[in-house]
C-alpha positions in Angstrom: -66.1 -41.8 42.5 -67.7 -38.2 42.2 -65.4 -35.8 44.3 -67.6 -32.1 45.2 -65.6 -28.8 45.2 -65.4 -28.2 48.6 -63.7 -24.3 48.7 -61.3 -22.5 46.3 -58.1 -21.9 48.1 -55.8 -18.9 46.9 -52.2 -18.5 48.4 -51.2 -15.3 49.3 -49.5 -13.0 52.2 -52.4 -11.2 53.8 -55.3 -14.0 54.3 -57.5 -11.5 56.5 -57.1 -9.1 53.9 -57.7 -11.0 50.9 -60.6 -12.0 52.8 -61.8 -9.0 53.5 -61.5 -8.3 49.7 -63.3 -10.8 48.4 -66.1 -10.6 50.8 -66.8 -7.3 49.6 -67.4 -8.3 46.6 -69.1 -11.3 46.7 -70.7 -11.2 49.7 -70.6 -13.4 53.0 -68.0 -12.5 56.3 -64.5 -12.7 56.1 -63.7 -15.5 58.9 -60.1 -15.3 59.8 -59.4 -18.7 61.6 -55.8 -18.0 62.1 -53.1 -15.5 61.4 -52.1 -18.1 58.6 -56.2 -19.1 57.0 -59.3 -16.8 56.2 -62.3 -17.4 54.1 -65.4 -16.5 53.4 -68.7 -18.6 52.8 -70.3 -15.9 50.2 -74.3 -17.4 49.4 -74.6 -18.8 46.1 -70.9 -19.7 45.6 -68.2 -22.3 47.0 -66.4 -21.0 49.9 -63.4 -18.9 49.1 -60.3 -19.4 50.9 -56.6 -17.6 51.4 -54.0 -19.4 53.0 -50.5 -17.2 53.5 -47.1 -18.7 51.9 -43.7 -17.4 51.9 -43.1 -17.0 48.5 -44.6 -14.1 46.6 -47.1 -14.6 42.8 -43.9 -15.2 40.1 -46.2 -16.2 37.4 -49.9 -15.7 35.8 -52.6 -18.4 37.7 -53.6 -21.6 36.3 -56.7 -21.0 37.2 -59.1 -17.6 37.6 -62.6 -17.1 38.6 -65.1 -15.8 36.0 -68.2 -14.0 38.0 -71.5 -13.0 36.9 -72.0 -9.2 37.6 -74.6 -8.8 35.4 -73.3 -5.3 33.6 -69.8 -5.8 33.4 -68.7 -2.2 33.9 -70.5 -1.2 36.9 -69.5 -4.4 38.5 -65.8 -3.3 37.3 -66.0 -0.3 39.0 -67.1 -1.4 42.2 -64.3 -3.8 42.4 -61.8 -1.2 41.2 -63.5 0.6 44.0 -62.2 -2.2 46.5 -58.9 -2.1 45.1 -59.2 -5.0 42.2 -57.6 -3.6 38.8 -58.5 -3.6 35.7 -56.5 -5.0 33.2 -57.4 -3.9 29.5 -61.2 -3.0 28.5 -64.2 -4.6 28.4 -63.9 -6.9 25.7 -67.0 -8.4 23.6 -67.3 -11.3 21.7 -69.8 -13.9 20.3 -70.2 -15.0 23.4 -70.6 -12.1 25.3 -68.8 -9.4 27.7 -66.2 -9.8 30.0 -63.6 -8.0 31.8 -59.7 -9.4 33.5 -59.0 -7.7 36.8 -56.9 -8.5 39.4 -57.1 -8.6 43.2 -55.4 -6.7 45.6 -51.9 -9.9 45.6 -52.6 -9.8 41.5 -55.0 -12.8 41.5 -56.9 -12.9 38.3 -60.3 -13.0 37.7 -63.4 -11.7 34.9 -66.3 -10.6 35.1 -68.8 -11.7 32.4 -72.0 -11.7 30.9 -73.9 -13.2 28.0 
């Protein structure tokens, strides 16, 4: 059996928001389809999705997105911008460049290139 990734679901408290968010930055609408569930269907990705929990982020994710922004600091800034942060510099390797942010509920993800 061959499963397909169907969406990328992130808990947090304010699904519209979150939505909203990550919209911004990588395009598509924020859909909220209840007070509790939003996502967003950005073109060229997996849809992204935020369901609310009670319980707050205790611990660092399991998992993280890395994006393609193509130059790593301007697409840094724009997040920054809408209210990811950054955590530590740019850092380069043999591999390339990248960059650990954090939503706006502390969700990591990169931006890289190379």
């Amino acid at each position: 059996m061959r499963a397909v990734v169907s969406e990328i679901v992130f808990d947090c408290a304010d699904p519209a928001a979150l939505a909203r968010f990550w919209a911004a930055l990588l395009g598509g609408e924020p859909v909220d389809r209840s007070p509790d569930w939003s996502y967003v269907d950005p073109p060229d990705f997996v849809r992204v999705a935020f369901q609310r929990v009670p319980e707050g982020k205790a611990v660092k994710n399991r998992l993280h997105l890395d994006l393609e922004g193509g130059d790593v600091a301007a697409a840094t800034e724009a997040a920054v911008a809408l209210g990811a942060v950054r955590l530590g510099g740019v850092v380069a390797d043999e591999h390339g460049h990248f960059q650990v942010l954090r939503d706006p509920e502390g969700n990591e993800f990169c931006f890289v290139s190379g």
